[in-house]
Structure formats: C-alpha cells, structure tokens
N, C-alpha and C positions, 0 to 999 in steps of 0.2 A: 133365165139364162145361167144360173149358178150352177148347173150341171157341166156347162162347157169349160173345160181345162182352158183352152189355148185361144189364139188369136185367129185358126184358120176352123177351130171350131164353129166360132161365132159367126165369121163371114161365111160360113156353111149354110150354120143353121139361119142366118138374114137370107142367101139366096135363097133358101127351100122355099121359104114365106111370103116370098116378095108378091106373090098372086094377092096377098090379103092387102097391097102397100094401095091409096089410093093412086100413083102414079105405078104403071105397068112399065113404064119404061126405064124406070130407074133403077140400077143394081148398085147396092150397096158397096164402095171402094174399103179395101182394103186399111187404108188410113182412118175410116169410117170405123171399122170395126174395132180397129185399136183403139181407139179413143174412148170405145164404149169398154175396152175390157180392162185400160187404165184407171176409169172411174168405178166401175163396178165390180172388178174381182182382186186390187191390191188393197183399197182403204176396206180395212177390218174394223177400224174401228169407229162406232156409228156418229158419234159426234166429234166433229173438228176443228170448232173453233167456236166462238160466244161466249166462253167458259173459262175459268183459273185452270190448268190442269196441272198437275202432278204427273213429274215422266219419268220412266228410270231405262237407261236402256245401259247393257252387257255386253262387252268385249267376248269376243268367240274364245270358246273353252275356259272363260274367266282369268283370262291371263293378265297379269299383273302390271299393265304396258304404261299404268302412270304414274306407278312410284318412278319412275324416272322425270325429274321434275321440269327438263326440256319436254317431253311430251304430255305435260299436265298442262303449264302454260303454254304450250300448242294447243292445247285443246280448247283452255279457258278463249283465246286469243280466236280460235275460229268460232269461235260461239258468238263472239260478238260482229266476224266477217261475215257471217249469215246474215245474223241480225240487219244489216246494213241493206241487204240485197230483200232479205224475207222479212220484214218487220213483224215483231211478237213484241207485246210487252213482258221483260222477263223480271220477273219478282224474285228468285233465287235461284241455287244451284251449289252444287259438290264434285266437282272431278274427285271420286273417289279408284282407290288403283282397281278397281277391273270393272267398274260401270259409273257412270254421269248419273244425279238428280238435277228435274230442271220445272222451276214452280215459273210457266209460261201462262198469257193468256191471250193465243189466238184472235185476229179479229179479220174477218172478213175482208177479201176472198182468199188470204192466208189460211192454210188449215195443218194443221199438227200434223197429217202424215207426210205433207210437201217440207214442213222444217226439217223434222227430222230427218227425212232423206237424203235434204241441201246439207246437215250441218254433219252427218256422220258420212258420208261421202267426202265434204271439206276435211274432216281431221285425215281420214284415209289419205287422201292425195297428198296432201301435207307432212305427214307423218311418214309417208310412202315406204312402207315395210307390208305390204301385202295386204290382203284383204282381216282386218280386225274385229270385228261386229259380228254379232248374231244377228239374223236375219232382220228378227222384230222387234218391237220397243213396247214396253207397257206404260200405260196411260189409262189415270182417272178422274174426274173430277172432284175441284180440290172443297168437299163442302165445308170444311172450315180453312182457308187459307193458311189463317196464323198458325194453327197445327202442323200444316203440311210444310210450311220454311221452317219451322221449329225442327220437325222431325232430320228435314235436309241440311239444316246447321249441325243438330249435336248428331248426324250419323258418324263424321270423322271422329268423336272422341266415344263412339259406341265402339269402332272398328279400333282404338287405341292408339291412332294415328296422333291424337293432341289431347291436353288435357281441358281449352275449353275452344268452342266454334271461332274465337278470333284468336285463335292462333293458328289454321289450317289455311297455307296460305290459296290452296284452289278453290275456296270455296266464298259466296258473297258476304256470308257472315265477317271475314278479315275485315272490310272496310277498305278493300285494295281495287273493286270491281264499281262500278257504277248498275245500278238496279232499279227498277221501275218500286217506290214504294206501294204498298197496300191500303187499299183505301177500308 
C-alpha cells in the first residue's frame, strides 16, 4: 500500500479488492481507511518505543524563536504538560534557540511519533505565533545513553550560549527541571 498518497487512494484501492475479503458484503468505511493510512504512511520511523531515544527536532527555516527566554520556558514548561497526558520517561533535554534535544524513553503503547506531535503542536498553540516547526523530527537510538545527555548538556556551550551545561538555564543539566535518572 506504500504506493497510495492519500486517504481516498487507499479506500479505492480496499474497494477494488474487496472480492478477495472473506466477507462479500463488507465495504471497507472511510474511517477504516484512515486509520490504516494514519498508522502506515506518517510513522517513518521504524521503531517507537522500548528504547532510550535521542531526538532533535527544528524550528522552520531555523529561526531563532528561543533566545527569547518567555518562549524557551514555554517550551521547557510544555514538555513537561505532554509529559503528564503522554507519559515518556525523560532523561534530558536542551531548548536550544532554533531546535530542542530530548534523551526520552518511550514505553508502550506511547510511541515517539505521537510525543512529538502532542509536544510540538503544545508549544505551537501556546506560543501561538504561526506555524513554527519543520515538518519532521530526527530520532535515534541512544546506544550509549550517557554519551547522548552528555552530548545534549554541553551542545549550549558548543553553540557559545554558556560556559559550562549548568549554567544554560533551558536545559536539564541546570538542576532547575526534574528528570527520569539513567539507570
């Protein structure tokens, strides 16, 4: 089904087929079809949860929207208003000014492309200056963890924003956020 773009594709191509369904009299509804093109044509990426992940996701055209320090701690602040609704354990994080790092780990039936959507949608609305974000997020699994909060502490003082990770106050290295530690 990865050929089919759209959602009137898909219930197309279920009606064409429906001769093979063992019920002849069922036609696949509309709602049906969405649901299959929800699950199967927006998560890119193959695993979504069981895992540490490393995520970094971009502000459209990398604009610089969180050196404004009202909307950094807006951001920090919705990160943790998801959290509440989508539970992740989060292990760190950086509001840096034109993309977030965020050391989560997903657990079931929670999955990394439903946070993400909840929490960069949350800052959108909140922030409510227009659409902000590039479409995608990247995400990897974190196979040494400690590496990967390391890297997301000292990237503010790679970018020249502070001279050491607790002094950046968006980020969990401050000791100003509460964090799931690493086991």
């Amino acid at each position: 089904m990865g050929r089919y773009t759209c959602r009137t594709d898909i219930f197309s191509y279920l009606c064409q087929k429906i001769k093979r369904w063992p019920k002849k009299s069922y036609t696949p509804t509309p709602a049906y079809c969405s649901s299959l093109y929800c699950v199967s044509m927006t998560q890119r990426h193959s695993i979504q949860y069981g895992h540490i992940m490393l995520v970094t996701t971009v502000l459209k055209d990398r604009r610089k929207l969180f050196y404004n320090p009202a909307f950094a701690r807006e951001a920090v602040e919705c990160l943790y208003r998801t959290m509440e609704i989508h539970p992740v354990f989060l292990h760190g994080f950086a509001v840096m000014p034109d993309h977030i790092h965020l050391l989560i780990h997903p657990i079931e039936p929670m999955n990394v492309s439903l946070f993400m959507n909840r929490y960069k949608t949350n800052i959108s609305r909140s922030i409510s200056i227009g659409p902000i974000w590039q479409r995608r997020f990247h995400v990897r699994i974190a196979n040494d963890a400690f590496a990967a909060l390391d890297y997301i502490h000292h990237n503010p003082c790679l970018d020249g924003l502070c001279d050491s990770p607790d002094q950046y106050p968006w980020s969990s290295a401050s000791g100003m956020w509460d964090v799931s530690p690493l086991d």
